[in-house]
C-alpha positions as CSV (number, residue, x, y, z in Angstrom):
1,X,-121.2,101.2,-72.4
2,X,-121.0,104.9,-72.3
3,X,-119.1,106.9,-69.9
4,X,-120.3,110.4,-68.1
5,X,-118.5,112.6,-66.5
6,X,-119.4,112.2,-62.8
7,X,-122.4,114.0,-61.9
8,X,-125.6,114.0,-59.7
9,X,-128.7,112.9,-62.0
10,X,-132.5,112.2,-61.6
11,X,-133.7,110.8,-64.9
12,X,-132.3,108.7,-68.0
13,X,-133.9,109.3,-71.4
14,X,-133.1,106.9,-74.3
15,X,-134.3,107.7,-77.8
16,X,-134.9,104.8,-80.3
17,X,-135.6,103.8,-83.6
18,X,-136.1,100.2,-84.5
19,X,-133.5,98.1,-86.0
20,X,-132.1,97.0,-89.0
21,X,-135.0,94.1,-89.2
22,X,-138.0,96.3,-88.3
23,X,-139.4,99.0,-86.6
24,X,-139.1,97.3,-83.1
25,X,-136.8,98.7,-80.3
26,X,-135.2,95.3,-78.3
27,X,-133.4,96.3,-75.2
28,X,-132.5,93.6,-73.4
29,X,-131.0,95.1,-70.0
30,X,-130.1,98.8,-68.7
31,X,-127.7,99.5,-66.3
32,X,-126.5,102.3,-64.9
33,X,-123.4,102.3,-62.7
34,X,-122.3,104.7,-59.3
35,X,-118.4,105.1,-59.1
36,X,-118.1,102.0,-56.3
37,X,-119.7,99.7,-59.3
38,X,-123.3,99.5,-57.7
39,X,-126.0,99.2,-60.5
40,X,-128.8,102.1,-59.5
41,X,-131.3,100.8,-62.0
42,X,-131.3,97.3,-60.6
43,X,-135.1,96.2,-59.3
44,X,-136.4,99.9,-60.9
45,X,-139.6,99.9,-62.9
46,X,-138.8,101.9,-66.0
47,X,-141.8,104.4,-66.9
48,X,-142.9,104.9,-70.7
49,X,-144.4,107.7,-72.9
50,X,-147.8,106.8,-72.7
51,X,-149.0,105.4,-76.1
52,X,-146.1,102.8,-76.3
53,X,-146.4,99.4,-75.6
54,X,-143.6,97.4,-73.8
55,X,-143.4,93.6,-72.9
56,X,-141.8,92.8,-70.2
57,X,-140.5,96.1,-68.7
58,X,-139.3,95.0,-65.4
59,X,-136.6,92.6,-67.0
60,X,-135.2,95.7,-68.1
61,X,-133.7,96.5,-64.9
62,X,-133.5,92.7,-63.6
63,X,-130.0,92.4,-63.7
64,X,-130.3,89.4,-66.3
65,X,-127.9,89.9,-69.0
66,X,-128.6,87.1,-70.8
67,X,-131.4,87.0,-72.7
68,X,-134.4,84.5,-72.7
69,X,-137.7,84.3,-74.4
């Protein structure tokens, strides 16, 4: 988890590049927490650049930490 200072923002952009197995990005769960602890992704469809392929993309923001396939 990475803390920010406090401020008021609109959009999150995350920049990856594969893994250590192959060129495939595996995020299992984002969360992004308000100063009383409420998860403001939770329930949100994540948009993509269009081109890329994602499986799954509303467990992304599911609230499921725990991964199943």
């Amino acid at each position: 988890m990475q803390r920010v200072q406090t401020k008021q923002i609109r959009y999150l952009r995350f920049g990856l590049n594969g893994n250590n197995v192959n060129t495939y990005n595996h995020i299992c769960e984002i969360e992004v927490w308000d100063i009383n602890g409420n998860n403001l992704a939770r329930g949100i469809t994540p948009t993509r650049v269009s081109g890329q392929t994602w499986s799954n993309i509303t467990r992304i923001t599911d609230g499921n930490t725990v991964y199943i396939s």
